[in-house]
mmCIF file of the C-alpha atoms, coordinates in Angstrom:
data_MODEL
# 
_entry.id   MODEL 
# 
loop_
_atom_site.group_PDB 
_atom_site.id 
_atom_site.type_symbol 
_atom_site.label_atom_id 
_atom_site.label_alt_id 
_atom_site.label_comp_id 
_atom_site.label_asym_id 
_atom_site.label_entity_id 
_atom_site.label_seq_id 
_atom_site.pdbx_PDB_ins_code 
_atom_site.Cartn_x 
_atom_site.Cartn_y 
_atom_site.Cartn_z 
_atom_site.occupancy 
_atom_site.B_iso_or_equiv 
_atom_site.pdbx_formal_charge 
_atom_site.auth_seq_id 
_atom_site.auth_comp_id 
_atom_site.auth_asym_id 
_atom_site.auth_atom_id 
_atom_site.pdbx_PDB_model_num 
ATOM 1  C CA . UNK A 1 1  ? -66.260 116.809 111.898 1.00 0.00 ? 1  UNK A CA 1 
ATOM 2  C CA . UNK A 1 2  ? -65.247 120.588 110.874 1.00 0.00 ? 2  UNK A CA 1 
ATOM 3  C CA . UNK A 1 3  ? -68.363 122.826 110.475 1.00 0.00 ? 3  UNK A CA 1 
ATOM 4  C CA . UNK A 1 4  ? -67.517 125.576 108.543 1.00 0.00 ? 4  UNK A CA 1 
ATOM 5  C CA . UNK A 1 5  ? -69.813 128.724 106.961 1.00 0.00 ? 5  UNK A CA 1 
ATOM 6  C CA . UNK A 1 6  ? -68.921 129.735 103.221 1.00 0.00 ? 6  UNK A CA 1 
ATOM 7  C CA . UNK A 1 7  ? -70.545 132.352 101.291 1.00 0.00 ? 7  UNK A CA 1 
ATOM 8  C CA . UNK A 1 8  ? -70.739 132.315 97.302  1.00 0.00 ? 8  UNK A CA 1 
ATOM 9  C CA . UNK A 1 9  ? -67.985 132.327 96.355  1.00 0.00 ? 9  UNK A CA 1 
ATOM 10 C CA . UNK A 1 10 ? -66.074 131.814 99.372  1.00 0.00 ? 10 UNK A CA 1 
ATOM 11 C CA . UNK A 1 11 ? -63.560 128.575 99.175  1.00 0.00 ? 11 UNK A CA 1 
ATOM 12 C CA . UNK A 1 12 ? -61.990 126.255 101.268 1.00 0.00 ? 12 UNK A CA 1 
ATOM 13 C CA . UNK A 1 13 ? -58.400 124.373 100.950 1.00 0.00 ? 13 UNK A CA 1 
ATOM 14 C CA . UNK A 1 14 ? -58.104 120.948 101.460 1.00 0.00 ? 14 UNK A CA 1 
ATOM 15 C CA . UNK A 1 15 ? -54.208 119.377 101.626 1.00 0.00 ? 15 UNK A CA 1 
ATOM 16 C CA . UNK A 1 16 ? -53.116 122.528 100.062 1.00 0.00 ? 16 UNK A CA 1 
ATOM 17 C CA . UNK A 1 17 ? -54.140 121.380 96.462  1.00 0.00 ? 17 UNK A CA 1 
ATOM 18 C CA . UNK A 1 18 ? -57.423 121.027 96.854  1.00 0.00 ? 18 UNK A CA 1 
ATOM 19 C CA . UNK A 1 19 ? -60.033 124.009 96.254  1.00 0.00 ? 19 UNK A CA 1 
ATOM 20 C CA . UNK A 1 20 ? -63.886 123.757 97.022  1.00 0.00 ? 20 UNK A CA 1 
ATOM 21 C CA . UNK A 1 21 ? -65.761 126.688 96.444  1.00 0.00 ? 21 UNK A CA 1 
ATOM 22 C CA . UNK A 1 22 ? -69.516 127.600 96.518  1.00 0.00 ? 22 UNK A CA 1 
ATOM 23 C CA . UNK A 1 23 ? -70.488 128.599 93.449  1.00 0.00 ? 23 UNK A CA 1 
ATOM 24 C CA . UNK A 1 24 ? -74.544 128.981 94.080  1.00 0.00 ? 24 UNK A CA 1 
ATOM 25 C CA . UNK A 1 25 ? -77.062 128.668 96.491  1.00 0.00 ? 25 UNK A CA 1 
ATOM 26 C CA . UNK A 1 26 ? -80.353 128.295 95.626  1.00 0.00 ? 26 UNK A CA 1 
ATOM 27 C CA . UNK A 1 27 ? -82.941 127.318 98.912  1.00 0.00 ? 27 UNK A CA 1 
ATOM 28 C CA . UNK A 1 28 ? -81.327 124.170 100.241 1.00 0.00 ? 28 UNK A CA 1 
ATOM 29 C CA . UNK A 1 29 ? -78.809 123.190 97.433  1.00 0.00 ? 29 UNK A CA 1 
ATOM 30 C CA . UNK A 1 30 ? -75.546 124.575 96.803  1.00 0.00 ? 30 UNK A CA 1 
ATOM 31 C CA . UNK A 1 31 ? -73.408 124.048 93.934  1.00 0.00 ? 31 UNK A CA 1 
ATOM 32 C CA . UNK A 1 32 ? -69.674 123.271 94.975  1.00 0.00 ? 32 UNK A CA 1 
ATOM 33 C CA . UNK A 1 33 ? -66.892 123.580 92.286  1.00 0.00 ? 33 UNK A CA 1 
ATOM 34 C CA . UNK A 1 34 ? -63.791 121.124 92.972  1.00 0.00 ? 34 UNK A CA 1 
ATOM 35 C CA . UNK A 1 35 ? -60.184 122.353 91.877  1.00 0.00 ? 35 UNK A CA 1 
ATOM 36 C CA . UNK A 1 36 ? -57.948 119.186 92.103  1.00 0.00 ? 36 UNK A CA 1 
ATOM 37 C CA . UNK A 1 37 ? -55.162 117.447 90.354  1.00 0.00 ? 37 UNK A CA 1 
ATOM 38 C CA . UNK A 1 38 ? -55.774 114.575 88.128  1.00 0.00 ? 38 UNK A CA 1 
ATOM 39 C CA . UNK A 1 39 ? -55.441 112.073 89.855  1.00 0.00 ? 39 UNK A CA 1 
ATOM 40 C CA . UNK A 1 40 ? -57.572 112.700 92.699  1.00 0.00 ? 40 UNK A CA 1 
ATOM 41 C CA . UNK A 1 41 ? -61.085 110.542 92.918  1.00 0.00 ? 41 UNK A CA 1 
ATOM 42 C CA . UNK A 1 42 ? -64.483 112.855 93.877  1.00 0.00 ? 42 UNK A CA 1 
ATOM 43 C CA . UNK A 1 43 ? -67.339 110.759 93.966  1.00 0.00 ? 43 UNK A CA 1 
ATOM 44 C CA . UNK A 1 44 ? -70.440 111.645 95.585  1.00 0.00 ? 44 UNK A CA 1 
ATOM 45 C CA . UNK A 1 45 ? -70.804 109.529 98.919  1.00 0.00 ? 45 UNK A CA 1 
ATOM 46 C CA . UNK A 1 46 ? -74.298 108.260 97.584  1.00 0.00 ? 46 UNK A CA 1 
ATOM 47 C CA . UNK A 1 47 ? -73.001 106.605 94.589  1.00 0.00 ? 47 UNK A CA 1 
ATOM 48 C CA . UNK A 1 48 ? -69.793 105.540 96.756  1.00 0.00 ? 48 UNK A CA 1 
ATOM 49 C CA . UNK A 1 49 ? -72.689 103.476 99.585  1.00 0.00 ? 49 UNK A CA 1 
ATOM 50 C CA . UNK A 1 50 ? -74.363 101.678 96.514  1.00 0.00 ? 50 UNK A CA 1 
ATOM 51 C CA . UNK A 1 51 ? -70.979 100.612 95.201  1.00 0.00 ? 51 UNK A CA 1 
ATOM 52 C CA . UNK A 1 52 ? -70.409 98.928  98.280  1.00 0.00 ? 52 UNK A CA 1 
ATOM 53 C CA . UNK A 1 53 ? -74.044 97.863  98.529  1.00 0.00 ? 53 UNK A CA 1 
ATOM 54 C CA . UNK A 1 54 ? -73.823 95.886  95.958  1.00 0.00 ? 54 UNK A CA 1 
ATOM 55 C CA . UNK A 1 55 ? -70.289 94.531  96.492  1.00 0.00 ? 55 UNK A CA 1 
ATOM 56 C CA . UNK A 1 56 ? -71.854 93.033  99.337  1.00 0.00 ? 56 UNK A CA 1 
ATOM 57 C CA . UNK A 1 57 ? -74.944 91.458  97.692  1.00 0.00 ? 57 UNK A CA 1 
ATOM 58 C CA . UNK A 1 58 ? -72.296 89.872  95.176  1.00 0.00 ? 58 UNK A CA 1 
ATOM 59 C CA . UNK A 1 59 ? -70.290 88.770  98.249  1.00 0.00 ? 59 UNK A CA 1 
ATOM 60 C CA . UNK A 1 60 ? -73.382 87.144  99.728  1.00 0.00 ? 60 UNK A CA 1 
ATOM 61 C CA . UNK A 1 61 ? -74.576 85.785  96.462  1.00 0.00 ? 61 UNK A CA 1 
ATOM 62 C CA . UNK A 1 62 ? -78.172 88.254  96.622  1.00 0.00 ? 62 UNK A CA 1 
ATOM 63 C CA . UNK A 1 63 ? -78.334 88.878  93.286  1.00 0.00 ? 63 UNK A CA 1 
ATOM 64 C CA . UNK A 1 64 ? -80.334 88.536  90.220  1.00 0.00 ? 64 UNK A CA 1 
ATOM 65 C CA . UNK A 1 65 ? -78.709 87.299  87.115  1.00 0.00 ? 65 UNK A CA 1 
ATOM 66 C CA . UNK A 1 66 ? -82.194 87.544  85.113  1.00 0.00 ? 66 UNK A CA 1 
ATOM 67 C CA . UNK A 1 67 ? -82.184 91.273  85.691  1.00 0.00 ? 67 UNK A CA 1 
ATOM 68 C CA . UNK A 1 68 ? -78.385 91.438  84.980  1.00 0.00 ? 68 UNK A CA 1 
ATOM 69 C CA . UNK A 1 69 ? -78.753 89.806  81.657  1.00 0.00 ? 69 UNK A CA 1 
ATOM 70 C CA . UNK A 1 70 ? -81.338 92.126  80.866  1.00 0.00 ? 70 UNK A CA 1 
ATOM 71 C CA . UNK A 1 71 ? -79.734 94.957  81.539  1.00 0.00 ? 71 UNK A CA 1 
ATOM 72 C CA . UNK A 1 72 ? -76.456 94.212  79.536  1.00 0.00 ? 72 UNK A CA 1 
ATOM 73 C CA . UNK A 1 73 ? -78.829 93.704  76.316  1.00 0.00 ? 73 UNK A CA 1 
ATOM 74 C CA . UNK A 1 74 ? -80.105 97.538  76.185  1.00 0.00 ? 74 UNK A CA 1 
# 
């Protein structure tokens, strides 16, 4: 893993069309602003883990079709 330190409003370049840039700090969050084309996917790596969280409790059949039905009726 690179380690790198950025101040606000220092940026980074990732594959040459890719900008990251701290925008804030505030205490122990940061806000990051993302310049990339189109067609590039940014998810957060959280929401990323549950996707494949529950890919796997479909996969093993651990799921619960009362609380799926219930949610698609709200």
């Amino acid at each position: 893993m690179l380690v790198l330190t950025r101040r606000k409003n220092e940026s980074v370049i990732l594959n040459e069309n890719i900008e990251i840039t701290i925008l804030e700090i505030d205490g122990e969050q940061i806000k990051l602003g993302i310049k990339a084309p189109k067609d590039v996917e940014i998810l957060r790596k959280e929401i990323i883990l549950k996707i494949e969280e529950e890919n796997m409790n479909a996969l093993r059949g651990n799921f619960d079709l009362k609380k799926i039905l219930k949610e698609k009726t709200k």
